[in-house]
TORKOL-4160 file (C-alpha; in steps of 0.2 Angstrom, whole numbers, padded with zeros to 4 digits, m for minus):
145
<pt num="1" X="0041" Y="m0021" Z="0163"/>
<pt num="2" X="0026" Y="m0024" Z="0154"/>
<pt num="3" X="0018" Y="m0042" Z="0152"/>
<pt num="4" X="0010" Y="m0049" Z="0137"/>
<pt num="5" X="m0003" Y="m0063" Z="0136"/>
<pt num="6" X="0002" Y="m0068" Z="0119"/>
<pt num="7" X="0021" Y="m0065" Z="0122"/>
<pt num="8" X="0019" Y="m0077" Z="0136"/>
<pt num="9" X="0009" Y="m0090" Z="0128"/>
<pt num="10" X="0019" Y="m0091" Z="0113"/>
<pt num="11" X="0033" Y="m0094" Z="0124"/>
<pt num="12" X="0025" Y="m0108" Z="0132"/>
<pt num="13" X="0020" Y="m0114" Z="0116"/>
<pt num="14" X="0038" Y="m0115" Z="0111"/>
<pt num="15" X="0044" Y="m0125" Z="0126"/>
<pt num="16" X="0027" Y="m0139" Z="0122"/>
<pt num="17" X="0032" Y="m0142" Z="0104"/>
<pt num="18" X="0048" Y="m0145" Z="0109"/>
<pt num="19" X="0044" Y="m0156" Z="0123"/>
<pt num="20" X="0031" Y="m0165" Z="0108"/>
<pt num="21" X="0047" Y="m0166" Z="0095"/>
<pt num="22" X="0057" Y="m0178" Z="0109"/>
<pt num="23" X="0039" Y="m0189" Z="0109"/>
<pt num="24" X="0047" Y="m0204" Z="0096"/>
<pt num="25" X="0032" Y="m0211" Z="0090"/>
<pt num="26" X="0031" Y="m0218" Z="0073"/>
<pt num="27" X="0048" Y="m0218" Z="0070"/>
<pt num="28" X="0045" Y="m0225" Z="0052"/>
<pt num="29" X="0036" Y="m0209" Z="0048"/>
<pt num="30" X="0044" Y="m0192" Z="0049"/>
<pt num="31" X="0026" Y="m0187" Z="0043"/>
<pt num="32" X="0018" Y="m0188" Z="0060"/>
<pt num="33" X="0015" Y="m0172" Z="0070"/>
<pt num="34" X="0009" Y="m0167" Z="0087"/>
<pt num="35" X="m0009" Y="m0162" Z="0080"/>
<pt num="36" X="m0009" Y="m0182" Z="0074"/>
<pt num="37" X="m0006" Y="m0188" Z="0092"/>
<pt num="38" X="m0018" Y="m0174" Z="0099"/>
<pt num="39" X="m0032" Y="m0182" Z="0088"/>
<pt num="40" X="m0028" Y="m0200" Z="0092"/>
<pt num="41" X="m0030" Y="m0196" Z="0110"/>
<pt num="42" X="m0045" Y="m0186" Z="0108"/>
<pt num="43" X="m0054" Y="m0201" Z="0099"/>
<pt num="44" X="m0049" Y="m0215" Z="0110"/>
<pt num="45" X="m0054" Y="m0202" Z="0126"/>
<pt num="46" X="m0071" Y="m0205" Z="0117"/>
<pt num="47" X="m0071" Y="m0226" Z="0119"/>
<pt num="48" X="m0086" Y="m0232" Z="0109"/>
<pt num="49" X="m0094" Y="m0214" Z="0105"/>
<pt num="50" X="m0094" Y="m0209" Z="0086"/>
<pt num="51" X="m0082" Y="m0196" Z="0082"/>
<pt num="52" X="m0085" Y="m0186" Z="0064"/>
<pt num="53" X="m0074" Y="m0171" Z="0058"/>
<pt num="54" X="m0084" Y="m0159" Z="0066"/>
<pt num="55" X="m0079" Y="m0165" Z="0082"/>
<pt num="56" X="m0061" Y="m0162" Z="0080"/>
<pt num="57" X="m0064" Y="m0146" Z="0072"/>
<pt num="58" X="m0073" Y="m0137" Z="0088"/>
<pt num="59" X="m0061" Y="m0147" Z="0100"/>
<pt num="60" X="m0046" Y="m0141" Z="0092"/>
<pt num="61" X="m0052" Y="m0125" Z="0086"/>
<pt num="62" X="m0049" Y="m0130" Z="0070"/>
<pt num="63" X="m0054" Y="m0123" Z="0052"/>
<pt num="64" X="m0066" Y="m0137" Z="0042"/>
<pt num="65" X="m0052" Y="m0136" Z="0027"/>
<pt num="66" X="m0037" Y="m0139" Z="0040"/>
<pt num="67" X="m0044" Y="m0154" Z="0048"/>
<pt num="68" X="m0049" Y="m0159" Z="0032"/>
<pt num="69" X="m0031" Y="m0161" Z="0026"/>
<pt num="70" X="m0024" Y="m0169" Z="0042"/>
<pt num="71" X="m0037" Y="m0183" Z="0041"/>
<pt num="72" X="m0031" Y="m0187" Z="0023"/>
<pt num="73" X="m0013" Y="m0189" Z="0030"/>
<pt num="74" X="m0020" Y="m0199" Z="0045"/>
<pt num="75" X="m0027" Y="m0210" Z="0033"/>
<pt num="76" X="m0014" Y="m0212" Z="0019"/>
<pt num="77" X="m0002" Y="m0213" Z="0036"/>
<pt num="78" X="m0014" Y="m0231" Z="0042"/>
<pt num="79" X="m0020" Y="m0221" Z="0058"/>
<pt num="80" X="m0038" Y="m0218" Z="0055"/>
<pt num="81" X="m0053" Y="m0224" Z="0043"/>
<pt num="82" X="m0068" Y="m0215" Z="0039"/>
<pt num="83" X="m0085" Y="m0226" Z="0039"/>
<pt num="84" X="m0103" Y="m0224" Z="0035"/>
<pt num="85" X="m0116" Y="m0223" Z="0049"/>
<pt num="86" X="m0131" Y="m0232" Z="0048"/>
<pt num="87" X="m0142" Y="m0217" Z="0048"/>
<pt num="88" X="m0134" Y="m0206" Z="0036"/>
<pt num="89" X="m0123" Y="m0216" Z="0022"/>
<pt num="90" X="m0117" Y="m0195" Z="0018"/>
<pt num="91" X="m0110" Y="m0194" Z="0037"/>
<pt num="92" X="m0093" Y="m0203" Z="0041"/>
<pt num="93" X="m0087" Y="m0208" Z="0058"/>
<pt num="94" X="m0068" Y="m0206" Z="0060"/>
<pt num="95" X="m0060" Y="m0224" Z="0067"/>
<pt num="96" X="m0042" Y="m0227" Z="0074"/>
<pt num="97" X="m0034" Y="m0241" Z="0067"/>
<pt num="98" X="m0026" Y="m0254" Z="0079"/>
<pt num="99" X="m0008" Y="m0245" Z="0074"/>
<pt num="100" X="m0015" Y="m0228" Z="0081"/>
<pt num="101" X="m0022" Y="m0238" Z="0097"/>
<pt num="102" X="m0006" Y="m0242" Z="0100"/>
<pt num="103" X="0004" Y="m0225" Z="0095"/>
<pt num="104" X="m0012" Y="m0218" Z="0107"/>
<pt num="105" X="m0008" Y="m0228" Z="0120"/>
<pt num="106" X="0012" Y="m0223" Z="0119"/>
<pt num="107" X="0006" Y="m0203" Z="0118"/>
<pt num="108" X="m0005" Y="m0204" Z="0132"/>
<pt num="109" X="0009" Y="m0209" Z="0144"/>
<pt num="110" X="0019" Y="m0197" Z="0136"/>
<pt num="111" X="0007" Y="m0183" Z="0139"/>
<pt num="112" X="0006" Y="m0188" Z="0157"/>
<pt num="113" X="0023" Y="m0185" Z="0159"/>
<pt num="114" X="0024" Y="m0171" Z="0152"/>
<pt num="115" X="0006" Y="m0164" Z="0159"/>
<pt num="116" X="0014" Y="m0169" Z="0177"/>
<pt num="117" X="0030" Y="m0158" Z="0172"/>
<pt num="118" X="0023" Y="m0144" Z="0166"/>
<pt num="119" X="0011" Y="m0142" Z="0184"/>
<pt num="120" X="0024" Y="m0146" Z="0198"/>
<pt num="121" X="0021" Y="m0134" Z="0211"/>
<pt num="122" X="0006" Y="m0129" Z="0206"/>
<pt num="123" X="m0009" Y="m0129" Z="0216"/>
<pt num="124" X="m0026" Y="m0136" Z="0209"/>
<pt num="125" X="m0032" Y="m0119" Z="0212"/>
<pt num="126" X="m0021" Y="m0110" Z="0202"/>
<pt num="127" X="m0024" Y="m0124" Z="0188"/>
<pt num="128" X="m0041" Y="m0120" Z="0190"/>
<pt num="129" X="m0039" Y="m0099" Z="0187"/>
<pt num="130" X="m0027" Y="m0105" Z="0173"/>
<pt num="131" X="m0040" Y="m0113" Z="0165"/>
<pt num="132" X="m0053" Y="m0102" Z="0169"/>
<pt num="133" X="m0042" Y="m0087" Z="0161"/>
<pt num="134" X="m0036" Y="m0097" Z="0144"/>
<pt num="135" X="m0055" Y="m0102" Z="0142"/>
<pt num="136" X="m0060" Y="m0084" Z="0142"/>
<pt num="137" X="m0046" Y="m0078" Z="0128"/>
<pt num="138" X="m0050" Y="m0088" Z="0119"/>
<pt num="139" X="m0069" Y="m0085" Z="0118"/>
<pt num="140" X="m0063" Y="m0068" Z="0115"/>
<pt num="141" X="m0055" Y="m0070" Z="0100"/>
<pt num="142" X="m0067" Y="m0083" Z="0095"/>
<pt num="143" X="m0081" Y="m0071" Z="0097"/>
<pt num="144" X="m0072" Y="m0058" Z="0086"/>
<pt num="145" X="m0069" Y="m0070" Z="0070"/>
């Protein structure tokens, strides 16, 4: 039987986002997805260090366009604001909002959880070859784009 890389990630994919889909969240808006709480995390991981668009777009892999539109939601949605910078009134720094610090805070724990279920049993070494493997396909199919 032949293994496939992709097969087996997507399939892993599929048991995450149906972990994420138990997360409750906002529960007053069904608008809320995973990559919301991803980018929550991300900026609160960064503490008092600006944060702009281009950030989220090389952590997440992201397309400019994509993030883009998930910012607009996170905005009309009261979960982040964009600000000026003092040094460049063009450049915008995206800020949580108290509501996001919380739903953060709420995700965090939840990732935890689920982080801690998804590695029982495995060694820190083989974390560290997992890593080491998913790093490299994914620089090479970043290098061929």
């Amino acid at each position: 039987m032949n293994k496939s890389a992709s097969c087996e990630l997507r399939r892993l994919t599929n048991h995450v986002r149906r972990k994420l889909m138990t997360f409750k969240g906002d529960k007053n808006n069904k608008r809320q997805t995973s990559s919301h709480y991803y980018i929550i995390n991300y900026i609160a991981s960064k503490g008092n260090e600006d944060v702009f668009q281009r950030d989220i777009d090389q952590r997440f892999s992201l397309r400019r366009p994509t993030t883009t539109e998930i910012l607009k939601l996170m905005e009309r949605n009261g979960l982040v604001t964009k600000k000026s910078v003092e040094n460049d009134l063009r450049l915008k720094k995206v800020v949580l909002t108290k509501k996001a610090k919380v739903l953060g805070a709420e995700f965090e724990t939840f990732l935890d959880d689920m982080e801690s279920q998804m590695t029982e049993g495995i060694s820190d070494e083989h974390m560290e070859v997992f890593f080491d493997v998913v790093e490299k396909m994914r620089l090479n199919l970043e290098n061929e784009s």
